[in-house]
TITORZA-413232 format. One record per residue (C-alpha): x, y, z. Coordinates in steps of 0.05 Angstrom, whole numbers, plus 5000, padded with zeros to 4 digits. Example, Ala and Ser with C-alpha at 12.3 -4.5 7.8 and 13.67 -1.06 7.14 Angstrom:
<torzas>
524649105156;527349795143;
</torzas>
This chain:
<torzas>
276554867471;276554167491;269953817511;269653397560;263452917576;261052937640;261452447694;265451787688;271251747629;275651237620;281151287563;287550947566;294651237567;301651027566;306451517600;315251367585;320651677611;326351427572;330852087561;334752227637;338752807649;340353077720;337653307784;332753907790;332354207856;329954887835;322754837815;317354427853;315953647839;309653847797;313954337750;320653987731;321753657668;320652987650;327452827642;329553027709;329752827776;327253017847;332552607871;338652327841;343152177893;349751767876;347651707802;351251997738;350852057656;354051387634;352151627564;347352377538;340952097558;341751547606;344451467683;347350947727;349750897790;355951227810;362150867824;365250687897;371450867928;378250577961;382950878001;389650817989;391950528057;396650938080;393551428140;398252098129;400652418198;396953088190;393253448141;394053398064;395354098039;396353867970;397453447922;401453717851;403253457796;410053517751;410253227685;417153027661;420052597606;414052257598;413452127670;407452457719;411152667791;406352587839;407853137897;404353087972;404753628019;402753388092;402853808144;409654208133;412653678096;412453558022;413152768002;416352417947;415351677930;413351668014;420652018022;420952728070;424553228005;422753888043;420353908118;419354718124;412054808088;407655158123;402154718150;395755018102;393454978029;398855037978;397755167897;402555037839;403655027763;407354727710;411755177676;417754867627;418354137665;418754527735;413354627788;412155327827;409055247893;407155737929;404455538007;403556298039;410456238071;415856038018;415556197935;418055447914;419955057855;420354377846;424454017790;423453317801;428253097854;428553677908;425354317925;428454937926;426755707941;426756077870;430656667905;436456157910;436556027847;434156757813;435956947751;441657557745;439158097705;443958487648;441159097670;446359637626;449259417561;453359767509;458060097565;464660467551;469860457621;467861137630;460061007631;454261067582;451060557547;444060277550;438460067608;437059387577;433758907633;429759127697;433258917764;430158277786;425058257864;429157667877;436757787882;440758407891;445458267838;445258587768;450058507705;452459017667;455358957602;461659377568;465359477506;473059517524;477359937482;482959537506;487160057550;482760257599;482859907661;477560347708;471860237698;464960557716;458460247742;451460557730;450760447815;455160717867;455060497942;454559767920;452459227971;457958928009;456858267966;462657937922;463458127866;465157817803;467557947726;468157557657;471957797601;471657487538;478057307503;479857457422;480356797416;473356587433;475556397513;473256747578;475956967640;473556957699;475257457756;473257497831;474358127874;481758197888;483857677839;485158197786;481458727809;479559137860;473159577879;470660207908;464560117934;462560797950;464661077876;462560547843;468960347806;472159707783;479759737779;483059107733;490758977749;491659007667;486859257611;481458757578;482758637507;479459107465;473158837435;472758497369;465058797354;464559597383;457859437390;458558827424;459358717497;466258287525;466958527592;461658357647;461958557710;456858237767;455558667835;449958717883;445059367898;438759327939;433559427891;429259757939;423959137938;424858577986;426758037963;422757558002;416057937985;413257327942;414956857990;407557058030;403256987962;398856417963;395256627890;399556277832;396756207759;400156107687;398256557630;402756997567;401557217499;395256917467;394756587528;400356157523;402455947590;408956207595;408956807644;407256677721;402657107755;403057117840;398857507889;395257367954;399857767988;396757898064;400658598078;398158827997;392758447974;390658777914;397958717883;400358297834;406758117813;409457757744;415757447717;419857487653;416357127590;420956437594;423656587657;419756427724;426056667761;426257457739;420857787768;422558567740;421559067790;417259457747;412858787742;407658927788;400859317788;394759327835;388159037822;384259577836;386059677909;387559297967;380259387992;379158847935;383658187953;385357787889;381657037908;384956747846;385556737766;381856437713;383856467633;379756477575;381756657502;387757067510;385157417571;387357297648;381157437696;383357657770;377857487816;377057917879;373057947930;366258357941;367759057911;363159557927;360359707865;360358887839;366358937789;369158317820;374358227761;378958507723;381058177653;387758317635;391058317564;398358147540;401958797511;409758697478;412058497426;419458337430;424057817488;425258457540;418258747556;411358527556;406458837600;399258587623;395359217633;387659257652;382759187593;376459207634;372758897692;366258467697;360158597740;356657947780;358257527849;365357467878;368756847870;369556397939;376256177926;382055917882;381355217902;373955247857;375855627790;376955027744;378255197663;374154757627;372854657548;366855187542;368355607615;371355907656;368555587728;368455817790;364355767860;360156407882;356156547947;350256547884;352655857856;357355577795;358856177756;362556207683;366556667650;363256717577;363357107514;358857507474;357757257398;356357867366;361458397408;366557867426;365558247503;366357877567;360757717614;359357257670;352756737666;350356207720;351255527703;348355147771;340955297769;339454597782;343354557843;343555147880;338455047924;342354427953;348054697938;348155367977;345055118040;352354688045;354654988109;361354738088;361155218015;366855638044;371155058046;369054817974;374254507926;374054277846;377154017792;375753757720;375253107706;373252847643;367353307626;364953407690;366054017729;366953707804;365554027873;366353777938;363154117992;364353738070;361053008040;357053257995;359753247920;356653667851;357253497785;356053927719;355853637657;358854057605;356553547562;350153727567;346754357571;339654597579;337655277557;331655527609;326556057599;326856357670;334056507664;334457007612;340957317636;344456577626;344956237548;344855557582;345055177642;349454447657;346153837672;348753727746;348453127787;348853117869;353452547909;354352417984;359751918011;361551898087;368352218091;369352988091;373053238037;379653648034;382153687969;379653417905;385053147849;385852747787;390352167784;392051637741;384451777697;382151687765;378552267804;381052237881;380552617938;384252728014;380152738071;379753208134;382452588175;389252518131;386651988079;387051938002;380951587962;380151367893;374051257862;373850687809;373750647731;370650027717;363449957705;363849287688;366949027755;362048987809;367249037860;368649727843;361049937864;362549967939;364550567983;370350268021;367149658031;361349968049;353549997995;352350537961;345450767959;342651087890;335951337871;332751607811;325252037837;321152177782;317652987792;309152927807;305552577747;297952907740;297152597669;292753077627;288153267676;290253347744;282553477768;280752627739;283152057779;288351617753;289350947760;296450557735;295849887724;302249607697;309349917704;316449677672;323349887678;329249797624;335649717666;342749627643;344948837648;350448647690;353848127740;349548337797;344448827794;336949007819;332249577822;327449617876;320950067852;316750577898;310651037884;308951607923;300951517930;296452057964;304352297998;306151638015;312251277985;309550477978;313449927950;310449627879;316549077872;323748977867;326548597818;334548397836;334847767791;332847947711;338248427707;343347967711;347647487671;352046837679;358946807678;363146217702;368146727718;364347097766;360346677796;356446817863;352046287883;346946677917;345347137856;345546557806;342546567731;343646227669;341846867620;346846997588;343547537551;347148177553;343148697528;338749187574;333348747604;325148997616;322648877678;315648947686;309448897739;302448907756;301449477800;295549727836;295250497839;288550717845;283651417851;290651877858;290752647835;298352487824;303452037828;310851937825;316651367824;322751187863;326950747832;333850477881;338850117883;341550057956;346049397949;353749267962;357449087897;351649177851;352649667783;344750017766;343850327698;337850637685;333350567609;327850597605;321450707666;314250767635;307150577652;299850477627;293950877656;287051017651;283751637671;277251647706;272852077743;272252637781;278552637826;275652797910;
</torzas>
C-alpha cells in the first residue's frame, strides 16, 4: 500500500495528451479515456492519432424546384453519369430526360454500364442518354426447345414477369407445315416466326405473311414447309407468341428495395422488393440479364408481417433486413445455389438475431462491415473466426447517446466515403472511423468499436452522396453542398461563407489523487502550422469554463502568395508550432480543457496539449 505523509505534499507532475481519437459520449467526463473527447464538434482524424478541424462547405448554386429524391451514378466508358431526380423529374446535364418519377426517394445500381432505378412507381433503367421502363425493353424467354411440328421437346427457360411473350424453339423435318405450341388460347398479340435457312440465312415471318394461326388450338400453319434442319438436335424454326403468364407484369414497378448480388457475390443478379401490397416478397432476375425476371424467381422473406427495409452483402452472402419480427430474427442471409447459365436459385441459409435495421438509405458496405442504422445505433454484419457463422455486433458505442436522441434518426441517410462510415441525421452528421477501432471491456457482445466523430452544419440534410472524391449532400430546401478537399487552402474552412466552430474538451483530470488539490502552472499546445490559424484555450475550474489565452498568431506562416495583412508574420517555419502559457489554476479537485477554434477561413490541427502540476494538500 502506498504511504502517504500527512498534511501538506507538494510533488511535481507533467500530464500530455498527445494521442486523439474521437468523441466519447457514453461514459461520464471523469471515466473516458485520455485520448478522447467530451466534445469534438466539427473535428476529424487528419491522420491515426491526431485531429483537425473539419472542412467547410459550398453549394453548388443552382436552387432545384422541389425536392431531391436522388442522386445516381452510371459509370460508362470511363466517364461517371451523374443522374438527379427532382421532384418527378430525373435531370441530365440540367436537361428534363424523364418527367413521370414519382415525387419520393428513389434507389439504383450499376449492373453491366446500365442503371436500375427503382422510385416505388416505375422499375427503370437508365443507359446513359434516356430512361426507359425495363418491361419495354424485357427480355423474350425460349421457354420449349427441341420441338418436333407435332409437339414434344424440352421446358428450357421460365416465362419472364415482364412480357407475355415466350419463344419456342423446333426442329423441322422439312414437310411438315402445322405446327404445335406447348400453349393454346394464345393472347391476341402478333405473332412472329424465324426460320433459319441451309445456307446460314434467316427468315423472318409475321402473322399472315406466310402463316396463319389458331389461337384457340394453339397451331401455327406455314403457307410451305421450313427446310428440314441441318442438326436434329438443333433448333431452326422459332416461333414468338404471347400468353399471360399469370403474374402481372407491372408488379415490380411498386418496389422501392433494389440491391446487386450473384455467385460468390459477384454482382450480377438484381434483387427487388419493397413491394406495398406483398412486403415480405422478393423477386430476382436472370444471372446477366436484369431484363428476365423468371416467374419461378421469387420467394418470401419470412412473411409479409416482416417488410424487407433493404439488403446488405458480405462474403458471398445477401442479408435481407426486415423490420421488427417478433421473435428478433431481423435477417435472413441468403446463399447462391446453380451451377450452370439456366438456373440459379438463392434459397434461405439462416437468419440473424439483434435490432431491425431503420432503412435502406443507412446500410453502407464498407471494407470490414456490413453497416447499417438501428433504433439501438450503428450495427455491423460480422463473422465468426473459428465457425465462419454470421452475427451482428455494435459499432457506435461512442455515439449513441447523441446519436439516438436525433429526433430526425427515422430520416437518417449514409454513405462511405473514404474510410469513414457517414450519417446524416436533420444537421447533425456522424462519423466512424473504420480506421480505427477500440476494443472495450463493457461490450463483451461486440469485438470492437469505431472511433466516431460528431458534426453540425446549419442546413437539414436529405440525401448524402459522393462526388468527384468529394462527399456532398442535398438539402430539405432543394440545394446540393460540397464539402472541400483541401486542407491546405484556408478558403475551403468556411460553411458557405459562414465560421465554423470546432472544439476539442478534454474528460475531468483528478491527477493521482482526486482527494489533494492541484494546482497547474504552465500549459502548451502543439498545433498544426498553416496560413491562418489560432487556438483559443479554456479550463473548466470548480464547473466553470475560464479563458487561460488564445494564441491566433504562432501558428502561422508567410507566404507572399497569400498574404492577409491583418494576420501578418514572417515565420516561415512550417512544422507544428508549441504554444505555451503561464496559467493560474489553483486548489481544484479536477480540471479539464477546451481547446477552439471558432474563426472564418482558419484550418486547426490539433498535436500535442499538456501541462505541469503540483499536488498539494488536502482538497476542501
Amino acid at each position: 500500500m502506498k504511504k502517504e505523509a500527512y498534511g501538506k505534499t507538494v510533488s511535481k507532475r507533467v500530464h500530455v495528451y498527445n494521442q486523439f481519437k474521437g468523441v466519447d459520449y457514453a461514459h461520464a467526463p471523469a471515466n473516458i479515456s485520455t485520448q478522447r473527447c467530451v466534445d469534438g464538434m466539427n473535428m476529424v482524424r487528419s491522420e491515426v492519432g491526431k485531429v483537425t478541424k473539419r472542412t467547410g462547405f459550398e453549394y453548388d448554386g443552382r436552387v432545384w424546384d422541389g425536392k431531391i429524391n436522388g442522386v445516381h451514378f452510371l459509370q460508362k466508358n470511363n466517364e461517371r453519369i451523374c443522374l438527379v431526380h427532382c421532384g418527378t423529374k430525373f435531370y441530365l446535364d440540367d436537361n428534363v430526360i424523364y418527367s413521370q418519377a414519382a415525387d419520393r426517394f428513389s434507389q439504383a445500381v450499376q449492373l453491366k454500364d446500365r442503371l436500375y432505378i427503382l422510385d416505388g412507381k416505375s422499375f427503370m433503367v437508365f443507359d446513359g442518354n434516356k430512361i426507359t421502363s425495363v418491361k419495354d425493353n424485357a427480355f423474350v424467354p425460349l421457354t420449349c426447345t427441341g420441338r418436333s411440328p407435332a409437339g414434344g421437346g424440352k421446358d428450357w427457360q421460365q416465362p419472364n414477369i415482364l412480357t407475355d411473350k415466350r419463344t419456342e424453339g423446333f426442329v423441322s423435318d422439312g414437310k411438315s407445315t402445322l405446327y404445335n405450341l406447348s400453349q393454346r388460347y394464345i393472347s391476341a398479340d402478333v405473332i412472329t416466326a424465324k426460320i433459319e435457312n441451309d445456307d446460314g440465312t434467316r427468315t423472318e415471318l409475321v402473322e399472315n405473311q406466310g402463316f396463319t394461326v389458331d389461337r384457340v388450338a394453339g397451331t401455327v400453319l406455314f403457307g410451305s414447309p421450313p427446310p428440314v434442319s441441318k442438326n436434329t438436335e438443333k433448333d431452326n424454326v422459332y416461333i414468338t407468341y404471347s400468353k399471360s403468364t399469370g403474374s402481372d407484369r407491372n408488379i415490380l414497378d411498386k418496389c422501392s428495395v433494389i440491391t446487386v448480388f450473384g455467385v460468390a457475390g459477384r454482382p450480377d443478379t438484381l434483387f427487388l422488393s419493397g413491394h406495398p401490397d406483398f412486403p415480405g416478397r422478393e423477386w430476382f432476375s436472370q444471372r446477366d440479364n436484369p431484363q428476365f425476371f423468371g416467374v419461378e424467381n421469387t420467394d418470401l422473406a419470412g412473411s409479409d408481417n416482416s417488410p424487407v427495409t433493404g439488403y446488405t452483402v458480405k462474403n458471398g452472402r445477401l442479408f435481407a433486413h426486415r423490420k421488427d419480427n417478433e421473435r428478433g430474427l431481423n435477417i435472413l442471409v441468403r446463399r447462391c445455389n446453380g451451377g450452370d447459365d439456366k438456373y440459379f436459385s438463392y434459397p434461405v441459409s439462416g437468419s440473424l438475431q439483434g435490432p431491425a435495421a431503420v432503412g435502406i438509405s443507412t446500410m453502407v458496405n464498407m471494407a470490414n462491415d456490413a453497416l447499417f442504422l438501428t433504433e439501438k445505433g450503428i450495427y455491423a454484419i460480422t463473422q465468426k473466426d473459428t465457425t465462419q457463422d454470421h452475427y451482428t455486433q455494435l459499432r457506435s458505442l461512442f455515439i449513441n447517446r447523441k446519436l439516438l436522441a436525433n429526433t430526425a434518426l427515422s430520416k437518417a441517410v449514409a454513405t462511405g466515403y473514404n474510410d469513414f462510415y457517414v450519417l446524416a441525421s436533420g444537421s447533425e452528421i456522424f462519423l466512424l472511423d473504420t480506421l480505427q477501432k477500440s476494443y472495450e471491456e463493457d461490450k463483451e457482445y461486440s469485438n470492437y468499436q469505431y472511433e466516431c466523430y460528431h458534426w453540425k452544419i446549419e442546413p437539414q440534410i436529405r440525401l448524402l452522396f459522393v462526388q468527384d472524391g468529394r462527399l456532398c449532400f442535398a438539402t430539405e430546401d432543394g440545394r446540393i453542398g460540397r464539402f472541400y478537399t483541401d486542407y491546405d487552402n484556408p478558403e475551403s474552412f468556411n460553411d458557405d461563407g459562414k465560421a465554423i466552430k470546432a472544439v476539442w474538451q478534454t474528460g475531468d483530470f483528478t491527477g493521482d489523487f482526486i482527494h489533494r488539490n492541484k494546482n497547474v502552472y504552465r500549459l502548451w499546445v502543439v498545433c498544426a502550422t498553416a496560413l491562418r490559424t489560432g487556438v483559443r484555450v479554456q479550463a473548466q475550474i470548480k464547473g466553470v469554463w475560464t479563458d487561460l489565452f488564445s494564441d491566433m498568431t504562432t501558428g502561422r506562416y508567410f507566404q507572399w502568395s497569400a498574404i492577409q495583412w491583418s494576420k501578418f508574420t514572417w515565420s516561415t517555419d512550417k512544422t507544428p508550432k508549441l504554444m505555451k502559457r503561464t496559467v493560474r489554476i489553483r486548489n481544484v479537485d479536477k480540471t479539464a480543457f477546451r481547446l477552439e477554434n471558432s474563426e472564418i477561413n482558419e484550418p486547426f490541427g490539433l498535436y500535442e496539449l499538456g501541462f505541469e502540476y503540483m499536488t498539494g494538500s488536502y482538497y476542501r
